[in-house]
C-alpha positions as a Python dict, from the first residue, in 0.01 Angstrom:
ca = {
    (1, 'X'): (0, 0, 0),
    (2, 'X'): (311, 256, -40),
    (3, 'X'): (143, 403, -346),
    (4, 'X'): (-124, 574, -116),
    (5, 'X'): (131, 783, 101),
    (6, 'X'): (335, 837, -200),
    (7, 'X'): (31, 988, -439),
    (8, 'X'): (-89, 1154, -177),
    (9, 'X'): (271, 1343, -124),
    (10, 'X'): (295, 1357, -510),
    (11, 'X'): (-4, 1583, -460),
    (12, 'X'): (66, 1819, -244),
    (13, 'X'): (372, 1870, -367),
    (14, 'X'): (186, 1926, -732),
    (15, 'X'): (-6, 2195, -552),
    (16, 'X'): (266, 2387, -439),
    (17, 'X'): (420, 2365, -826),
    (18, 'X'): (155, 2508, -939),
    (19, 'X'): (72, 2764, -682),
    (20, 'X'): (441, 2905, -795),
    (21, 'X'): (363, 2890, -1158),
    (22, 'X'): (73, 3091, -1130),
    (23, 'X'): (310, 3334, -919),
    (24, 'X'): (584, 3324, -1160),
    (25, 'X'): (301, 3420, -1448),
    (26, 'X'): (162, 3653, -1268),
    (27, 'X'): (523, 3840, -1220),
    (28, 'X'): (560, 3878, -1619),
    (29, 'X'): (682, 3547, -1751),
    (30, 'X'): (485, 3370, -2028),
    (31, 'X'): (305, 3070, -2029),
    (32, 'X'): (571, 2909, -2194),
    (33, 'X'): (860, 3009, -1970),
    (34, 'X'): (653, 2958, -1663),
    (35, 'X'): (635, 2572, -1742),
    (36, 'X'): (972, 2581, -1858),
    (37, 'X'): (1097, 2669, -1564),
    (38, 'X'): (962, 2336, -1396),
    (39, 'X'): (1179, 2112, -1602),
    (40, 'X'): (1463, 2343, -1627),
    (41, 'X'): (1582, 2383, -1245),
    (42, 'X'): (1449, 2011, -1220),
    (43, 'X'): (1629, 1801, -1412),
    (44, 'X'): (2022, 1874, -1318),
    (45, 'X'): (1895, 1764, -981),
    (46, 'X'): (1755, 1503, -1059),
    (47, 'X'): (1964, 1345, -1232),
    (48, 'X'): (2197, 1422, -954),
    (49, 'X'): (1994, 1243, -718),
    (50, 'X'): (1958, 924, -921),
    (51, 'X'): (2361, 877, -949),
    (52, 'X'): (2375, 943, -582),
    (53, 'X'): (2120, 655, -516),
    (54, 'X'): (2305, 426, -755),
    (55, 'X'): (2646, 470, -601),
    (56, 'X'): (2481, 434, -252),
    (57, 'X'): (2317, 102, -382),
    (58, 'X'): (2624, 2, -592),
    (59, 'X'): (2378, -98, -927),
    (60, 'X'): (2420, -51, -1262),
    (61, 'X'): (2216, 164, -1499),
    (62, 'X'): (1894, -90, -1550),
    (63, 'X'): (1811, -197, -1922),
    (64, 'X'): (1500, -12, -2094),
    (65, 'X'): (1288, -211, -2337),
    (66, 'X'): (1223, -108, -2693),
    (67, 'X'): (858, 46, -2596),
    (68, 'X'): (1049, 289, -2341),
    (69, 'X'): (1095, 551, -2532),
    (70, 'X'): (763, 559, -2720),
    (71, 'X'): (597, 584, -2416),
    (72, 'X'): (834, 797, -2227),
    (73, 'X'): (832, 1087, -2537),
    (74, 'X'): (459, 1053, -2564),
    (75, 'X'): (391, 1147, -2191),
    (76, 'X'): (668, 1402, -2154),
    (77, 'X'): (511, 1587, -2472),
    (78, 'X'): (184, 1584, -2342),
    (79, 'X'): (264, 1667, -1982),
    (80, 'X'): (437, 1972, -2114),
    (81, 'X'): (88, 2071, -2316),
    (82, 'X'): (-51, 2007, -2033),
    (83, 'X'): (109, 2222, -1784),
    (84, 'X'): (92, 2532, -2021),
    (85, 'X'): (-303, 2482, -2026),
    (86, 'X'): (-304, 2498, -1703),
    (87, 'X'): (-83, 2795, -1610),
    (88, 'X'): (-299, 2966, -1877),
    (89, 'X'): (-602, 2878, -1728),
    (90, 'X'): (-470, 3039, -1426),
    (91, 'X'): (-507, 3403, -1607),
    (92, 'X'): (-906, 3338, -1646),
    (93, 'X'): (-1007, 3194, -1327),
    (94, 'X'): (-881, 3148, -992),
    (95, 'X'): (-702, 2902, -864),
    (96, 'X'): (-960, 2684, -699),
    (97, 'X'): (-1154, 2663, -1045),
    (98, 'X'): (-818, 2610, -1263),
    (99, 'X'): (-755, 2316, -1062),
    (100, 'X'): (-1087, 2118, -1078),
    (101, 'X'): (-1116, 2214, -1422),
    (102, 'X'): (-761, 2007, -1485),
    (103, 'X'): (-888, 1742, -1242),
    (104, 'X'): (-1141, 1618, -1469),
    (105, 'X'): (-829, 1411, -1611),
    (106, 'X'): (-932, 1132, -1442),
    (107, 'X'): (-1329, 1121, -1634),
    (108, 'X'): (-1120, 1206, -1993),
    (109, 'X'): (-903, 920, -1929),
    (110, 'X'): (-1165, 684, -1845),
    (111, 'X'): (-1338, 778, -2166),
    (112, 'X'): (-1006, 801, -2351),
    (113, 'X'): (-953, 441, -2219),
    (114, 'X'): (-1302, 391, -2436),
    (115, 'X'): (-1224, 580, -2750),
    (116, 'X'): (-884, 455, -2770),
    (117, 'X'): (-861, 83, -2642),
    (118, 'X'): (-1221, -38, -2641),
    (119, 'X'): (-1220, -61, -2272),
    (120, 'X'): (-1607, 24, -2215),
    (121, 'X'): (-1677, 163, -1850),
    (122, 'X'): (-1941, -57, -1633),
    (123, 'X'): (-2276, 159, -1589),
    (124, 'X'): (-2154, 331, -1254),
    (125, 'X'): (-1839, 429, -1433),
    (126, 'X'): (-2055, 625, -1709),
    (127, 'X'): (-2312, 748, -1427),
    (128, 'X'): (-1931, 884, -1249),
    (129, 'X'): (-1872, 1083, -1587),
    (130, 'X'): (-2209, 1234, -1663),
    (131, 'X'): (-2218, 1350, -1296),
    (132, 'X'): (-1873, 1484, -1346),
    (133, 'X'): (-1970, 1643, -1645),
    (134, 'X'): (-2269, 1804, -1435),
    (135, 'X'): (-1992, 2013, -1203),
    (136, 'X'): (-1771, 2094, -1547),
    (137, 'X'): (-2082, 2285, -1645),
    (138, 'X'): (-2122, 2432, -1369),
    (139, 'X'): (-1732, 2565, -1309),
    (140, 'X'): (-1717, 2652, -1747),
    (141, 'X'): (-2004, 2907, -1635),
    (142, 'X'): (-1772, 3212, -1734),
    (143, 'X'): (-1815, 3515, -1470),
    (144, 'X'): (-2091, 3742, -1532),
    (145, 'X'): (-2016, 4055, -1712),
    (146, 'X'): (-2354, 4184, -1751),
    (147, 'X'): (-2505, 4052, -2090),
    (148, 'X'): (-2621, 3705, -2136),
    (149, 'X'): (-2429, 3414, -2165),
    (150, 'X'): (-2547, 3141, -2389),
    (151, 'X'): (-2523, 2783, -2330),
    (152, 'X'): (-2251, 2776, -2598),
    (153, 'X'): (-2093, 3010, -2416),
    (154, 'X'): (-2092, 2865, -2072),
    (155, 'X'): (-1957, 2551, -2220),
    (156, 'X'): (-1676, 2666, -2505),
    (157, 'X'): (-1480, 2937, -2350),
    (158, 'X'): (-1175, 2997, -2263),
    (159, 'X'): (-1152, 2839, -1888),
    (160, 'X'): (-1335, 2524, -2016),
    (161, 'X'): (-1125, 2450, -2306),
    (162, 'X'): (-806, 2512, -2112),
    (163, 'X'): (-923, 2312, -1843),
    (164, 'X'): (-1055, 1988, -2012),
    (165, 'X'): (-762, 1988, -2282),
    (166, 'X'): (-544, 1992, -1993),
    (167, 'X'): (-747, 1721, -1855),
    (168, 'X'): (-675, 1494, -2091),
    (169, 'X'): (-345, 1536, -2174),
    (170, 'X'): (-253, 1448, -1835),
    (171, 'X'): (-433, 1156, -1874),
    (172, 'X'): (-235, 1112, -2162),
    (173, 'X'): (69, 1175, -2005),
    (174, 'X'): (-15, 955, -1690),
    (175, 'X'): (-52, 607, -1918),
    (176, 'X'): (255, 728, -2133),
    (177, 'X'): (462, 685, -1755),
    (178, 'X'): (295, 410, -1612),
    (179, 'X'): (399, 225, -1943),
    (180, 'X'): (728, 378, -1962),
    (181, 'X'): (845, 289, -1574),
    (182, 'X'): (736, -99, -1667),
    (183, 'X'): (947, -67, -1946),
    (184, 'X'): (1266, -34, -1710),
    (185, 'X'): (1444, -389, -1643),
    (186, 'X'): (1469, -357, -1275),
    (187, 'X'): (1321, -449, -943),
    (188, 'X'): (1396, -152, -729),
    (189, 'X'): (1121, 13, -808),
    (190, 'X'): (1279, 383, -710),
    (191, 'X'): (1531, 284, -924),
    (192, 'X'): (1279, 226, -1255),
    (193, 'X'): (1119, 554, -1103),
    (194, 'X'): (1367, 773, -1096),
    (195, 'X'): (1575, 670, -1435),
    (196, 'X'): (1250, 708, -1645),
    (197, 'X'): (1202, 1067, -1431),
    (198, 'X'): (1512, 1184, -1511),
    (199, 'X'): (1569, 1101, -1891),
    (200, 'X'): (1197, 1226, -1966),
    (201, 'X'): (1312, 1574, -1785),
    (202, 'X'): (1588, 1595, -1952),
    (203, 'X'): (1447, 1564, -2260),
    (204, 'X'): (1163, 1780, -2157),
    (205, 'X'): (1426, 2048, -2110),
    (206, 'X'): (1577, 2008, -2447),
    (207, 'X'): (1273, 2007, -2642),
    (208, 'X'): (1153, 2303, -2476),
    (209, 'X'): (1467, 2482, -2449),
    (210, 'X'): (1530, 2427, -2852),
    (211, 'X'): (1154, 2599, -2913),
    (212, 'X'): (1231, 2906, -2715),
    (213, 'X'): (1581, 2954, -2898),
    (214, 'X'): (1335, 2963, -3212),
    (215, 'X'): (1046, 3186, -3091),
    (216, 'X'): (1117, 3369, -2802),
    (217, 'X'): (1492, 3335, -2714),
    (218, 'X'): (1476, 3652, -2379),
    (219, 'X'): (1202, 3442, -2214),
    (220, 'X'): (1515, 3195, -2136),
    (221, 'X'): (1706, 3477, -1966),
    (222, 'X'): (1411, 3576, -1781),
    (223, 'X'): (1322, 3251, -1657),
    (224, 'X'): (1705, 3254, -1525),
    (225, 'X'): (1663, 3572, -1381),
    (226, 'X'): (1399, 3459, -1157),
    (227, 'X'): (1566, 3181, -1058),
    (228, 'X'): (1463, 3241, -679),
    (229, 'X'): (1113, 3135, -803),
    (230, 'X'): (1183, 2924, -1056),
    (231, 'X'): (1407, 2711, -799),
    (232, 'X'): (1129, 2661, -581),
    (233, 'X'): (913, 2555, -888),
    (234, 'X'): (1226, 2319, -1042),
    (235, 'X'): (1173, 2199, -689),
    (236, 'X'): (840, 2137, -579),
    (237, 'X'): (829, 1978, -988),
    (238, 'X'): (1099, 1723, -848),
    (239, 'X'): (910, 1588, -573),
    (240, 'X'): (597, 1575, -722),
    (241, 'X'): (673, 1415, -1006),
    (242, 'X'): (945, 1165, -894),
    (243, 'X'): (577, 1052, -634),
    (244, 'X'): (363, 1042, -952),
    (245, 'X'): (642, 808, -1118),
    (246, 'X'): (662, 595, -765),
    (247, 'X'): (328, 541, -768),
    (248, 'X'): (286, 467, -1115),
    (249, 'X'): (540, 212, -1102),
    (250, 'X'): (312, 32, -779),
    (251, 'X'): (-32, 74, -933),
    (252, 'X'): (-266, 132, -1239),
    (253, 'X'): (-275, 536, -1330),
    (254, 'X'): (-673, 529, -1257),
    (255, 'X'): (-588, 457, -907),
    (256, 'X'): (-359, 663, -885),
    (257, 'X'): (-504, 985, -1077),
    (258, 'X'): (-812, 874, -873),
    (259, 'X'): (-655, 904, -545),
    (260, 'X'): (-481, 1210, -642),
    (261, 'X'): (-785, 1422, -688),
    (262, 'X'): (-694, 1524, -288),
    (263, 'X'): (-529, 1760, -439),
    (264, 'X'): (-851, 1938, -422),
    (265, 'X'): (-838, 2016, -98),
    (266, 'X'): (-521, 2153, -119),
    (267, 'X'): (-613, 2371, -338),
    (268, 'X'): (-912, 2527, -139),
    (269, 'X'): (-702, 2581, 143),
    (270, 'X'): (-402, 2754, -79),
    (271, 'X'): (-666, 2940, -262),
    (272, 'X'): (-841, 3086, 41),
    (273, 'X'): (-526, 3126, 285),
    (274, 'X'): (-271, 3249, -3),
    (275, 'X'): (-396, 3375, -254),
    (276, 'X'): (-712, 3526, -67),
    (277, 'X'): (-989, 3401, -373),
    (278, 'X'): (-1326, 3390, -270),
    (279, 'X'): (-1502, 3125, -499),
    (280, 'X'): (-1886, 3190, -571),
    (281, 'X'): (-2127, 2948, -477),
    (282, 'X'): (-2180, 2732, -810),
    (283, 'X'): (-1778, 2723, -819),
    (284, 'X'): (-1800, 2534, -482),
    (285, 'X'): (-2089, 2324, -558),
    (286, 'X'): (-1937, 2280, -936),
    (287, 'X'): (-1566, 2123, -717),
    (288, 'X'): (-1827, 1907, -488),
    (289, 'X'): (-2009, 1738, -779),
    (290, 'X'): (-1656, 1687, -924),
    (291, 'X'): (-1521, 1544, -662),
    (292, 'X'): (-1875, 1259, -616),
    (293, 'X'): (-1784, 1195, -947),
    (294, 'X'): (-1441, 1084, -897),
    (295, 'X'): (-1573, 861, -579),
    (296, 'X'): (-1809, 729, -809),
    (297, 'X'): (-1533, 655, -1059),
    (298, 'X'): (-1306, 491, -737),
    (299, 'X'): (-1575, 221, -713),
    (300, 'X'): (-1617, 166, -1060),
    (301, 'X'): (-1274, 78, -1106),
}
């Protein structure tokens, strides 16, 4: 039962990542060099880390299979989508609602698992979505600004897209690891962990640091000049994700994406106590359904 205290660390420590990014976007870096900063600070020291642990041990580097790195790209591509929908998001609602609205991840995967695979949910897992898809309704509602807002409108704007897109590419991203840690010839399971971390950062890091030398080459130096920040967010990003890869390696990702929706809570206290956002009443009733949903989803499993 590790994988409980381990997703459950994984998190927290996801909340505090991105209650920096939205502090590091909100300071005058873009979306693209706040979630650049997450892999950039992160990977030296992780990488750092997993020699440590090897000499400590005294093993080898482990063998990866030929499906490593087809899974491994796949989720590190769409994680990185993923997190820049999300910091986004943070720009057109508050943080409470830009959370939930990413936490529906764990409905999108269970009807990506569908589209994808074949793998038909039992009749409580579809009752799960449709309820969940009751409280994304309910947090897409845009904030009034006076005139009417049509159904269209409540459901395809800007918070709603970002926030179910992100959604599912962390689903996305969740199977691509879970795959890519089984892929890793090795027993320790810290060991399969933290080698499939640490080559997907790095090449998170290269991919993202070749697209900035193409379109926006200063964001690079700004993200360096705010390295205090950006430190914090490298390592927050570290432990988080080295708990996601953990618990991926110990259990399916529906458990664990399932479990991690305590995140939520989390986020209402960081919301309320940091960042001082006041949530209206169908945002907190939109969370609530959200979160029945994902119990719903638990048993279904």
């Amino acid at each position: 039962m590790l994988w409980i205290p381990v997703t459950i660390f994984a998190a927290f420590s996801q909340n505090l990542r991105f209650m920096l990014q939205k502090h590091l976007k909100s300071t005058g870096l873009t979306t693209t060099g706040a979630t650049f900063a997450r892999f950039l600070y992160s990977a030296p020291v992780i990488a750092v880390i997993l020699l440590i642990y090897m000499r400590v041990r005294g093993v080898a580097l482990p063998e990866i299979s030929d499906e490593f790195w087809r899974f491994a790209i796949a989720g590190g591509i769409a994680q990185i989508l993923a997190t820049m929908l999300v910091v986004a998001l943070f720009s057109e609602r508050n943080f409470t609602v830009g959370i939930a609205l990413k936490k529906t991840e764990v409905m999108l995967t269970a009807l990506l698992g569908f589209v994808v695979l074949g793998e038909g949910p039992s009749a409580l897992g579809l009752a799960a979505i449709g309820v969940g898809f009751l409280g994304v309704l309910l947090l897409s509602d845009p904030p009034k600004t006076g005139g009417t807002v049509t159904l269209t409108g409540r459901i395809f704007n800007k918070a709603s897209v970002y926030g179910l897109g992100s959604g599912l590419l962390f689903g996305v991203s969740a199977i691509g690891y879970r795959g890519a840690t089984l892929s890793v010839v090795a027993d320790d399971v810290f060991l399969r962990a933290g080698l499939t971390l640490s080559l997907v950062t790095l090449f998170q890091t290269i991919l993202m640091s070749l697209w900035l030398l193409m379109v926006n080459r200063a964001e690079i130096g700004r993200v360096l000049a705010s390295w205090r920040v950006s430190g914090l967010v490298g390592l927050t990003s570290m432990m988080g994700s080295f708990g996601w890869f953990v618990a991926f390696a110990l259990q399916s990702a529906a458990y664990v994406k399932a479990l991690g929706q305590i995140e939520l809570v989390f986020t209402f206290l960081t919301s309320y106590f940091i960042f001082r956002e006041k949530s209206t009443w169908r945002e907190v009733l939109g969370t609530l359904i959200i979160v029945a949903s994902i119990l719903l989803l638990i048993l279904a499993i």
